[in-house]
OpenMM code with the backbone's topology and positions (N, CA, C; nanometers):
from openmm import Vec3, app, unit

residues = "UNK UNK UNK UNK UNK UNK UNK UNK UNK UNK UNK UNK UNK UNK UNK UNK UNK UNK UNK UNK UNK UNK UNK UNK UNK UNK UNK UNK UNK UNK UNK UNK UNK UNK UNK UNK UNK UNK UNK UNK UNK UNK UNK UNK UNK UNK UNK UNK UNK UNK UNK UNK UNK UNK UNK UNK UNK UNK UNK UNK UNK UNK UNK UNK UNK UNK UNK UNK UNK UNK UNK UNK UNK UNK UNK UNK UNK UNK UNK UNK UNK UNK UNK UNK UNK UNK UNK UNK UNK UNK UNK UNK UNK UNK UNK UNK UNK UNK UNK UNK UNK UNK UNK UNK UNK UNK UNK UNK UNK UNK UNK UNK UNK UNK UNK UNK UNK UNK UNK UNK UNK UNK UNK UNK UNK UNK UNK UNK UNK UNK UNK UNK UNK UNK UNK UNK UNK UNK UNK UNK UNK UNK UNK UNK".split()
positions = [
    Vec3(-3.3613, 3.4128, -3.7981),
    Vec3(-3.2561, 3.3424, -3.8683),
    Vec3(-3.1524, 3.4405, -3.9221),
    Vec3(-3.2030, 3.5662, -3.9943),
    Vec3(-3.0944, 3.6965, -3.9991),
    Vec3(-3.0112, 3.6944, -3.9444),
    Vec3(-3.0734, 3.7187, -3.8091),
    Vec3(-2.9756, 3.7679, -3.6631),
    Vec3(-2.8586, 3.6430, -3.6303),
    Vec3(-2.8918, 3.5544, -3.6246),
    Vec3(-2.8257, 3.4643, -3.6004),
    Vec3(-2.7411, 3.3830, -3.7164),
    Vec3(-2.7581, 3.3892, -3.8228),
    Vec3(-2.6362, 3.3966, -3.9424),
    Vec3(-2.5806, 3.5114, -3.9498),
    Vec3(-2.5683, 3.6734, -3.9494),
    Vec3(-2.5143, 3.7475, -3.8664),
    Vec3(-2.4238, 3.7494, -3.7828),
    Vec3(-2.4454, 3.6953, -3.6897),
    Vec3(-2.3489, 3.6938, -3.5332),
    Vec3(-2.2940, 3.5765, -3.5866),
    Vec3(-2.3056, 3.4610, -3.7135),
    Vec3(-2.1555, 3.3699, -3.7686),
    Vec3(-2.1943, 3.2923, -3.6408),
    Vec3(-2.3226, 3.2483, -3.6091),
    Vec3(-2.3882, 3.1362, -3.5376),
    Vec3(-2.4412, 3.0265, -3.5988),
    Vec3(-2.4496, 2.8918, -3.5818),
    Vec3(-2.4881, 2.7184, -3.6133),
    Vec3(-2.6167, 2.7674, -3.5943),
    Vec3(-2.7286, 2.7610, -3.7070),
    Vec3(-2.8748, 2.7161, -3.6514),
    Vec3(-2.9210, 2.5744, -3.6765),
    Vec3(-2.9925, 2.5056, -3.5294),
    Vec3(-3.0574, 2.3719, -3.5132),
    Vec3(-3.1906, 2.3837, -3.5052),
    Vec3(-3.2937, 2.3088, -3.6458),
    Vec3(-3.3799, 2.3302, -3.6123),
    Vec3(-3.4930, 2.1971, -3.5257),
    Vec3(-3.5467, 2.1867, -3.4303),
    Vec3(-3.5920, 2.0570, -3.3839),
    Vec3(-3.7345, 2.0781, -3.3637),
    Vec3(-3.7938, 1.9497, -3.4413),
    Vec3(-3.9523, 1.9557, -3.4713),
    Vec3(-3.9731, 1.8108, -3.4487),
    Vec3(-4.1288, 1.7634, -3.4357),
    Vec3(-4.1692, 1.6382, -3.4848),
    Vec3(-4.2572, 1.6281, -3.5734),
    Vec3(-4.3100, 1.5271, -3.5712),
    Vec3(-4.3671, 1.4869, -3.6781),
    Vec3(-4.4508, 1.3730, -3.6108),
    Vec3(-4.5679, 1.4099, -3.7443),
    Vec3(-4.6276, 1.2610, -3.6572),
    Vec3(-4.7862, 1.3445, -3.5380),
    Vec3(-4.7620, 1.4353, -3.5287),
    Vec3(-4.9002, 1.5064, -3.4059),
    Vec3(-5.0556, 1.4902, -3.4228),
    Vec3(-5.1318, 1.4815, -3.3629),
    Vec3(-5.2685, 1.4431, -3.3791),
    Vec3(-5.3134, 1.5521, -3.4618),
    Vec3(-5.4002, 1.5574, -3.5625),
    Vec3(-5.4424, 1.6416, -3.6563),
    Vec3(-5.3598, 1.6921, -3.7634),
    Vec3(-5.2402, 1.6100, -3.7800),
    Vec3(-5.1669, 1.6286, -3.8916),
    Vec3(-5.1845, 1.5545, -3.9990),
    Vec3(-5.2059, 1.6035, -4.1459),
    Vec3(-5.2451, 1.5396, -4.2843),
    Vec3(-5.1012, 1.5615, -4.3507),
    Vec3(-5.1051, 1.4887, -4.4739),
    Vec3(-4.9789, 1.4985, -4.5628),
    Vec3(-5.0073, 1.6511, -4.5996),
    Vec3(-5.0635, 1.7223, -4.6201),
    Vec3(-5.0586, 1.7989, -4.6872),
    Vec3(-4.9938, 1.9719, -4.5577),
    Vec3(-5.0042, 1.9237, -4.4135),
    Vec3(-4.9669, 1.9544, -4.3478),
    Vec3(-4.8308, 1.9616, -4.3008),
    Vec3(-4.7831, 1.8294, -4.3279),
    Vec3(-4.6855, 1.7535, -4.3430),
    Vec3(-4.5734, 1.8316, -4.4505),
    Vec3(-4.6450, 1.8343, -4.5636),
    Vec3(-4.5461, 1.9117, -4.7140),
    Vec3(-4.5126, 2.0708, -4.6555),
    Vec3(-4.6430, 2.1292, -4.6076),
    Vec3(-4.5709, 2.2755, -4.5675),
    Vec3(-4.4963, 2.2900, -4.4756),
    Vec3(-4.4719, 2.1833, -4.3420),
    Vec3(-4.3879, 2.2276, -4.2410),
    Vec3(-4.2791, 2.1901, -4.3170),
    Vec3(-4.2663, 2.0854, -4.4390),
    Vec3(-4.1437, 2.0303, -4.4727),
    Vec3(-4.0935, 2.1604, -4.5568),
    Vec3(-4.1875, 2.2144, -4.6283),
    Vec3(-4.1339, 2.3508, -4.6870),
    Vec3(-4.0973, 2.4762, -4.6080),
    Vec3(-4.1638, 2.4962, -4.4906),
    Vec3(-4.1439, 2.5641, -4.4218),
    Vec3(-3.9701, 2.5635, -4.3556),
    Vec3(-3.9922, 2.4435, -4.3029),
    Vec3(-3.8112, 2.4008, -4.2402),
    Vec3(-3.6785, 2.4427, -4.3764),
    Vec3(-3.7498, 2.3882, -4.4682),
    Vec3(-3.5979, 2.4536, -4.5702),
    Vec3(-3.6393, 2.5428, -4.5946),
    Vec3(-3.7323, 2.6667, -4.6009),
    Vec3(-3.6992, 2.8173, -4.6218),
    Vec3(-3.6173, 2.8744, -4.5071),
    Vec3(-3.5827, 2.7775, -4.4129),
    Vec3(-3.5269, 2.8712, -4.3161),
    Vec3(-3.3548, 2.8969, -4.3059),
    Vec3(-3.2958, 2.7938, -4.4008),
    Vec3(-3.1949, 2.7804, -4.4271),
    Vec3(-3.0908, 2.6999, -4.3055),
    Vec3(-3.1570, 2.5766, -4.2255),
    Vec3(-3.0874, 2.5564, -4.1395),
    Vec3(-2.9411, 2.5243, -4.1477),
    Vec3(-2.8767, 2.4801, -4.0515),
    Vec3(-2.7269, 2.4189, -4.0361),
    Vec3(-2.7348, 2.2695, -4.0130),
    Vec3(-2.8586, 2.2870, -3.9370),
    Vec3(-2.8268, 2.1033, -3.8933),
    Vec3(-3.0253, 2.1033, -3.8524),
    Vec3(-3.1138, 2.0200, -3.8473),
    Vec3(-3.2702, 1.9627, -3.8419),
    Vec3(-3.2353, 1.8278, -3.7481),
    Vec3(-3.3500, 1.8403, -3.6446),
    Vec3(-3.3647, 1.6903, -3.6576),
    Vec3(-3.4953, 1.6944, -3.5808),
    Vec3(-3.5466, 1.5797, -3.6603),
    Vec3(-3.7385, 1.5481, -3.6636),
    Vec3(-3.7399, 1.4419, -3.5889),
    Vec3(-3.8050, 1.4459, -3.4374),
    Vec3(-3.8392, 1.3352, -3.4068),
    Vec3(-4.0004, 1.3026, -3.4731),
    Vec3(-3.9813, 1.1566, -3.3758),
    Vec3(-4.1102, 1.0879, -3.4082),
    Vec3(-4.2262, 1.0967, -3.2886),
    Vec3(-4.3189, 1.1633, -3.2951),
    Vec3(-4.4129, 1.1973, -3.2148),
    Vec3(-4.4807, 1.0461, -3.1233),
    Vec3(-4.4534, 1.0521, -2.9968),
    Vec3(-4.4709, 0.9379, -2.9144),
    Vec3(-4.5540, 1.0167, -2.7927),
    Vec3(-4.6726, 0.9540, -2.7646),
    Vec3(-4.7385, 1.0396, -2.6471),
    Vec3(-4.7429, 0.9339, -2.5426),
    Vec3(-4.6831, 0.9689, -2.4024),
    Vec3(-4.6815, 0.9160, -2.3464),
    Vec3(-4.7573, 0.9658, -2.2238),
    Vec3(-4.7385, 0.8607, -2.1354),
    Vec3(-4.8788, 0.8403, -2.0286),
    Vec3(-4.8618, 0.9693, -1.9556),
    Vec3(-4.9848, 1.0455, -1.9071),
    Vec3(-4.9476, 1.1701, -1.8368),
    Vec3(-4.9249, 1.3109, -1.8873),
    Vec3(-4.9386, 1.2556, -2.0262),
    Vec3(-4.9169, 1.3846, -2.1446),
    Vec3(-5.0687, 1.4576, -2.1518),
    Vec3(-5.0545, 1.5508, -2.2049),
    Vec3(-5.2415, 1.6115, -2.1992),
    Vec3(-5.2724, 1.5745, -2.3284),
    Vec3(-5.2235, 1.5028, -2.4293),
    Vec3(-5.2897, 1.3970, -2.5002),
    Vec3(-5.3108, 1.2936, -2.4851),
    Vec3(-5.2820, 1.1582, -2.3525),
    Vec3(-5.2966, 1.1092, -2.3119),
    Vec3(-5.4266, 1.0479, -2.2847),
    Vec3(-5.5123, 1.0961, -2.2286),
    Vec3(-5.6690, 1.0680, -2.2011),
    Vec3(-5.7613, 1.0600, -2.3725),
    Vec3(-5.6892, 1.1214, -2.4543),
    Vec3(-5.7911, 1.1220, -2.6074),
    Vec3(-5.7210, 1.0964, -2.7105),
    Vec3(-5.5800, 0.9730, -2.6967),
    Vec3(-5.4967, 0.9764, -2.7959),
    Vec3(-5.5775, 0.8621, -2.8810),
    Vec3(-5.6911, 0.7500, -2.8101),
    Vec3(-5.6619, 0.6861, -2.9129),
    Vec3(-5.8247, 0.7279, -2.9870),
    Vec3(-5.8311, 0.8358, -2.9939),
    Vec3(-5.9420, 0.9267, -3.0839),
    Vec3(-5.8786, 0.9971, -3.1585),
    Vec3(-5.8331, 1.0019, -3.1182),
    Vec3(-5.6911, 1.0832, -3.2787),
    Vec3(-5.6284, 1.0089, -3.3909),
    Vec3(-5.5842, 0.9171, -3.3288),
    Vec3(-5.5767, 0.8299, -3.4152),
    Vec3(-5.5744, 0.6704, -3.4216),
    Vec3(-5.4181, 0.5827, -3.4254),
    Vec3(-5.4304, 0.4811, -3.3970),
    Vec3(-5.3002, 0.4888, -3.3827),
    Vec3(-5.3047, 0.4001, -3.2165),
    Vec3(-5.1791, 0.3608, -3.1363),
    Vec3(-5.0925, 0.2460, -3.1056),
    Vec3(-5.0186, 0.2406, -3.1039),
    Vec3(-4.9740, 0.1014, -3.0379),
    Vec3(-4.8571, 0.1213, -2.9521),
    Vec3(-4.9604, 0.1031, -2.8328),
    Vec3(-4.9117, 0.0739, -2.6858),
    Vec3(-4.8050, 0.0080, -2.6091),
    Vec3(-4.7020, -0.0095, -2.7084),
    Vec3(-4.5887, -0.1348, -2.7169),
    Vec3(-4.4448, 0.0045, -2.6797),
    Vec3(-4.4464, -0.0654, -2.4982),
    Vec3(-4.3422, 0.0684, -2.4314),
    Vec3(-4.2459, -0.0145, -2.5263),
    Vec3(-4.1996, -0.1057, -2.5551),
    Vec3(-4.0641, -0.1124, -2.6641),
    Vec3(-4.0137, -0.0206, -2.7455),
    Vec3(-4.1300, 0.0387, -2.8139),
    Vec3(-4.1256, 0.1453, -2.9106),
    Vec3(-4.1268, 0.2439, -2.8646),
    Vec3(-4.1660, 0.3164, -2.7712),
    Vec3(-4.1898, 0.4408, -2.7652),
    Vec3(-4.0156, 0.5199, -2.7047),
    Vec3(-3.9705, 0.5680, -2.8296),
    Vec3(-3.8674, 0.6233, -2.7722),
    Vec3(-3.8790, 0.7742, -2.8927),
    Vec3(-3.9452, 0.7858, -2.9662),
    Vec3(-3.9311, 0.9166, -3.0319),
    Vec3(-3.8810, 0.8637, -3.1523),
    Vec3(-3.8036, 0.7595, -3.1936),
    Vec3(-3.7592, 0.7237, -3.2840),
    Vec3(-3.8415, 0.6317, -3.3748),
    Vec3(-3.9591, 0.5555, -3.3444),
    Vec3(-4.0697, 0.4970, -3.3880),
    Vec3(-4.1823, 0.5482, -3.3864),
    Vec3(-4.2469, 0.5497, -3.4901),
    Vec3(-4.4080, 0.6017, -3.4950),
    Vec3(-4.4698, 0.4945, -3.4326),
    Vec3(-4.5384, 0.5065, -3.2956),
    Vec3(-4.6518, 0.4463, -3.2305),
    Vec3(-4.7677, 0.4913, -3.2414),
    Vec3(-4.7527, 0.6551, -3.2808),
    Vec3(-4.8682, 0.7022, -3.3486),
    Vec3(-4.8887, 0.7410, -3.4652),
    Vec3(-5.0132, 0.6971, -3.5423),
    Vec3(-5.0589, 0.7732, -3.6540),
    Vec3(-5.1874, 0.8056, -3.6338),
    Vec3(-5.1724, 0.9485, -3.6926),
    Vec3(-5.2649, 1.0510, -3.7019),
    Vec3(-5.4006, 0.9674, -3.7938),
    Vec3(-5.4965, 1.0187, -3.7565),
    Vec3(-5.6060, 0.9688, -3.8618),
    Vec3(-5.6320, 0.9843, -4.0116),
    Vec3(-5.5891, 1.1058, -4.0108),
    Vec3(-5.5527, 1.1583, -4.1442),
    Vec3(-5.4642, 1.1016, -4.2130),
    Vec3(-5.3597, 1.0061, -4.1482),
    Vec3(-5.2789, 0.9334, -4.2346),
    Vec3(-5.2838, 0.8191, -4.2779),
    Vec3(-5.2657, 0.7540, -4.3425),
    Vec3(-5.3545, 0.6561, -4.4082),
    Vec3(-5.2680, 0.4975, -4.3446),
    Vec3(-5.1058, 0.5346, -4.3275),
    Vec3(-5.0900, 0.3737, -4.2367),
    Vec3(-4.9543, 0.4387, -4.1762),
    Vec3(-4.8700, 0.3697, -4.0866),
    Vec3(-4.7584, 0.3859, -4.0568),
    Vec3(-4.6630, 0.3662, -4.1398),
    Vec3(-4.6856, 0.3142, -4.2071),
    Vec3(-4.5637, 0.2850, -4.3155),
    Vec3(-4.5137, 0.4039, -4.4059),
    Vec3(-4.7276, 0.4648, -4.4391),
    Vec3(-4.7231, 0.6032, -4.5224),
    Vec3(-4.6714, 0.7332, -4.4623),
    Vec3(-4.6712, 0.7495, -4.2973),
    Vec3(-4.6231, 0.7816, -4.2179),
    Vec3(-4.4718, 0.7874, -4.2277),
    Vec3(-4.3951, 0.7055, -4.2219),
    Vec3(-4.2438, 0.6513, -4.2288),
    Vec3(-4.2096, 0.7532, -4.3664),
    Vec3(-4.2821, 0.6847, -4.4615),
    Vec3(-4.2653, 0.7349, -4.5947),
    Vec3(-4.1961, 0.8926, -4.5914),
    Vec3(-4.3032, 0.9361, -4.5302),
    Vec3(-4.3228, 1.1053, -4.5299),
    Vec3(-4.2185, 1.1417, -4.4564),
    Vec3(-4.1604, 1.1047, -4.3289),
    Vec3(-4.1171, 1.1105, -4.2838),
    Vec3(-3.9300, 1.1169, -4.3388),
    Vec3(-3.9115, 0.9901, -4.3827),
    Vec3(-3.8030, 0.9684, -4.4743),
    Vec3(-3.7370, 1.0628, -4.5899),
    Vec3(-3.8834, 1.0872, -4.6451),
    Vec3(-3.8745, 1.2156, -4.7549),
    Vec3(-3.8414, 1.3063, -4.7215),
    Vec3(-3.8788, 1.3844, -4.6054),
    Vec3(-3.8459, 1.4990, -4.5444),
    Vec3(-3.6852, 1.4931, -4.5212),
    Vec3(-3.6540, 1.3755, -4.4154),
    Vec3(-3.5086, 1.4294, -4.4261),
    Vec3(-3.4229, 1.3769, -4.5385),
    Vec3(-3.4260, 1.2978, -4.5913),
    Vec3(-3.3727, 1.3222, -4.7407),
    Vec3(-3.3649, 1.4217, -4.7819),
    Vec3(-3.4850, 1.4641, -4.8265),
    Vec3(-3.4685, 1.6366, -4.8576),
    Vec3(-3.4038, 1.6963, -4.8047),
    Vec3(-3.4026, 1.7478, -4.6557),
    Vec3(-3.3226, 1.8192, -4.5851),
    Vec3(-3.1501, 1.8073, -4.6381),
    Vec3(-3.1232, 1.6943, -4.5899),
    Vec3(-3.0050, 1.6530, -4.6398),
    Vec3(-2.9439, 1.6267, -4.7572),
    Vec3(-3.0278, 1.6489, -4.8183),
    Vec3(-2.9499, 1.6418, -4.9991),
    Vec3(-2.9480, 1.7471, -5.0946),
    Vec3(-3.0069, 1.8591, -4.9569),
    Vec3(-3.0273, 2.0155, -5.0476),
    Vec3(-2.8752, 2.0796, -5.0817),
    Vec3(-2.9001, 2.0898, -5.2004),
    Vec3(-2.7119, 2.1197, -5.2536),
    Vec3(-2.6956, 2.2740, -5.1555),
    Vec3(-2.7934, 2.3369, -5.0933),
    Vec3(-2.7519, 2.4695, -5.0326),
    Vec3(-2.7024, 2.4159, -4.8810),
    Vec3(-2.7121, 2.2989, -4.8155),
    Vec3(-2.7413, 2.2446, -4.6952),
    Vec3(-2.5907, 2.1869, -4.7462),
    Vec3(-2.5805, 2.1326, -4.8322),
    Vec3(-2.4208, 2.0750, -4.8852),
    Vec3(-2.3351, 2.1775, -4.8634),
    Vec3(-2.3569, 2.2457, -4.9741),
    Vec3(-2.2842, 2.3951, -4.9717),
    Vec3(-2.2340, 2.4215, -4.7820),
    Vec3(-2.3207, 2.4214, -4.6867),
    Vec3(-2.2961, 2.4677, -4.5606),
    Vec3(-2.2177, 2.3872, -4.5061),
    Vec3(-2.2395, 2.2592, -4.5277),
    Vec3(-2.1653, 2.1390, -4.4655),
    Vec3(-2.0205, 2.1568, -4.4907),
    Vec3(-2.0429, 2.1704, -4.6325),
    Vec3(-1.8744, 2.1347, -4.6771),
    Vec3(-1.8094, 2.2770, -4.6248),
    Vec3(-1.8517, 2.3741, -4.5914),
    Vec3(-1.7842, 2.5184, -4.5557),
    Vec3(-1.7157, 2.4568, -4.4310),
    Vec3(-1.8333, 2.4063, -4.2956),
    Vec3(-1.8188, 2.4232, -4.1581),
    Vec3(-1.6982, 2.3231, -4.1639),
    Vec3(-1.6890, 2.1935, -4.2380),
    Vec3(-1.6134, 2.0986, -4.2381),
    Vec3(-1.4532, 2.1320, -4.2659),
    Vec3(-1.4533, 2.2474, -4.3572),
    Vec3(-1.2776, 2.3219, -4.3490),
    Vec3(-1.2726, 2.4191, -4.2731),
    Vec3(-1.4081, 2.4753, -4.2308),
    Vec3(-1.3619, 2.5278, -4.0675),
    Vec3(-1.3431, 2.5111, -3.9873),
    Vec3(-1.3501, 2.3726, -3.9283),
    Vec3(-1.3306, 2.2576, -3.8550),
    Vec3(-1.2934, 2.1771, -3.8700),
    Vec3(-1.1026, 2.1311, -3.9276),
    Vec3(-1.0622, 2.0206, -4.0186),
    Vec3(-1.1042, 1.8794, -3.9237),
    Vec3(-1.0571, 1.9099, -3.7757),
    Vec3(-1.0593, 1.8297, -3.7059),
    Vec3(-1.1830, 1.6969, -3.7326),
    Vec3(-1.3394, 1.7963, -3.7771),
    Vec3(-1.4716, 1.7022, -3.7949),
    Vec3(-1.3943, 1.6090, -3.9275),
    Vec3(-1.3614, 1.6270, -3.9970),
    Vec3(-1.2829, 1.5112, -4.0876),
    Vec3(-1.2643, 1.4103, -4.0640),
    Vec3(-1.1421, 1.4323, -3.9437),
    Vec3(-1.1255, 1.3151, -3.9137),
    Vec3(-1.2461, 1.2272, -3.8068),
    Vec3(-1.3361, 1.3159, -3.7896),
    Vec3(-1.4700, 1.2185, -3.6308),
    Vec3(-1.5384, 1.2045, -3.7682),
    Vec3(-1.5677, 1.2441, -3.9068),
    Vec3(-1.6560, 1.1545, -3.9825),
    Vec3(-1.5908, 1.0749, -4.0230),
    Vec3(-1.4775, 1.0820, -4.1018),
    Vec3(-1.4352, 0.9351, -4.1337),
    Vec3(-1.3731, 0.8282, -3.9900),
    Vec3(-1.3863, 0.8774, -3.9183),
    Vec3(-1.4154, 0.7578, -3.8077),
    Vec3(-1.5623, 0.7207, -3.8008),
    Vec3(-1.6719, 0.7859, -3.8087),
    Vec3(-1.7664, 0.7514, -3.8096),
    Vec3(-1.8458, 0.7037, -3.9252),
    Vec3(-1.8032, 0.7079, -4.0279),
    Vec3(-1.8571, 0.6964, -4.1427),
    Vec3(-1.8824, 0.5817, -4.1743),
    Vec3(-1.8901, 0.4754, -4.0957),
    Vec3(-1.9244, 0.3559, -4.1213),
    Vec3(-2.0786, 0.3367, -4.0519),
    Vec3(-2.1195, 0.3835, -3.9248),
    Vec3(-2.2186, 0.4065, -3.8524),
    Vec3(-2.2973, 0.5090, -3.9341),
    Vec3(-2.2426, 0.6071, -4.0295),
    Vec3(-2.3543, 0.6989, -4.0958),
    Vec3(-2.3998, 0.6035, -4.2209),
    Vec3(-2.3207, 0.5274, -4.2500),
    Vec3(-2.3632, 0.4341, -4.4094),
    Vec3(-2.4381, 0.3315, -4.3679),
    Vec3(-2.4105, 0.2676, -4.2326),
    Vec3(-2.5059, 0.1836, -4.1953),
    Vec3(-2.6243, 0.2599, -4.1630),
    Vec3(-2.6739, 0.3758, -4.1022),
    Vec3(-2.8001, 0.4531, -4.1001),
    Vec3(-2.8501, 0.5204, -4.1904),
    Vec3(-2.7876, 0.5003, -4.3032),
    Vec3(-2.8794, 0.5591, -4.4458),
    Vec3(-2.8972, 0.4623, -4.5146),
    Vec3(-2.8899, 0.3442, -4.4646),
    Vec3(-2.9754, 0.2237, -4.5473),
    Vec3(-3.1178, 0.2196, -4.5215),
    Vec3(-3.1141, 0.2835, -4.3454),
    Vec3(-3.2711, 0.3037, -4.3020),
    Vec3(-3.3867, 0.4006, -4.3822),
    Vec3(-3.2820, 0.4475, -4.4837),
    Vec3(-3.3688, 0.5872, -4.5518),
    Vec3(-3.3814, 0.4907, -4.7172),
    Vec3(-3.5413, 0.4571, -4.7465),
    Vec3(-3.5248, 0.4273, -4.8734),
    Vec3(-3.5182, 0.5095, -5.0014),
    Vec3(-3.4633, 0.5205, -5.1377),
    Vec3(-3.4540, 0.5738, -5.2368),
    Vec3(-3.6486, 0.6152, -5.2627),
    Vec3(-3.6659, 0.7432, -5.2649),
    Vec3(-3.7514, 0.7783, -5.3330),
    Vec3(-3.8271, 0.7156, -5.4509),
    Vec3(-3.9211, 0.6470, -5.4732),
    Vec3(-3.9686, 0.5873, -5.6045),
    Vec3(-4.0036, 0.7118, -5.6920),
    Vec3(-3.9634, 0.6871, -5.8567),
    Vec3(-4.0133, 0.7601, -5.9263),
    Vec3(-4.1023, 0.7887, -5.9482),
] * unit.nanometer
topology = app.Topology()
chain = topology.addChain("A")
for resn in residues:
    res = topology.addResidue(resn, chain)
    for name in ("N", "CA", "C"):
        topology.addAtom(name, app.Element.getBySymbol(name[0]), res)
C-alpha cells in the first residue's frame, strides 16, 4: 500500500464475505483488517458457490444453502456459514462493514480530495445521486 500511494495511485480493495468457516468474530478482523489499509475505494461481494466450484460437492456441510439460481449473483447471501447464526445476521454484518468503510472521516477526507481532482466526477455524481440515495436505503442505520 506504501508503494502504491507513492507512485499517486487509486487503491481497490475486493473481498467477500460470507465463506465456509467464517464466524463474526472472523468477520470483525477482516473488517479491521480492510480499514488499516487505508483504501480509495472496497467492494465486498457476497459469497455464492456455484455448481463446479471445489466447494460444490460439501457446501451444504458448511453450512446452509439455498439453491434458488434467482439469487445467486454475488449480491445475495445464498450462503450462510454455520457459524452464523441466520442470514439476516449475516446481512447485518455485512451492512456494518460497509457503512464503516464508507463513513470513515479518513475515507471522506480521500473522497473529497479525488473529487477536486476530478471536477468533472461532480457533475456524474450529481447525475447519479439519485440511484446512490435510492441504494443507501438498502443499508440500515446501526441500532444503538
Amino acid at each position: 500500500m506504501a508503494r502504491i500511494k507513492a507512485a499517486g495511485l487509486r487503491s481497490k480493495g475486493l473481498f467477500i464475505m460470507g465463506l465456509p468457516g467464517e464466524t463474526e468474530g472472523s468477520i470483525r478482523i477482516t473488517s479491521d483488517f480492510i480499514m488499516s489499509l487505508g483504501l480509495d475505494d472496497m467492494n465486498m461481494s457476497k459469497f455464492t458457490p456455484f455448481p463446479g466450484a471445489p466447494l460444490w460437492p460439501t457446501i451444504h456441510q458448511e453450512g446452509h444453502f439455498n439453491n434458488d439460481w434467482r439469487l445467486m449473483n454475488c449480491l445475495n447471501f445464498v450462503f450462510v456459514p454455520k457459524d452464523i447464526a441466520s442470514k439476516e445476521r449475516l446481512d447485518e454484518l455485512y451492512n456494518r462493514h460497509v457503512k464503516r468503510f464508507y463513513t470513515d472521516r479518513q475515507w471522506r477526507r480521500k473522497i473529497s480530495s479525488h473529487l477536486w481532482e476530478h471536477r468533472w466526477s461532480l457533475l456524474r455524481l450529481m447525475m447519479h445521486l439519485p440511484t446512490f440515495l435510492e441504494a443507501k436505503r438498502h443499508f440500515q442505520p446501526e441500532k444503538a
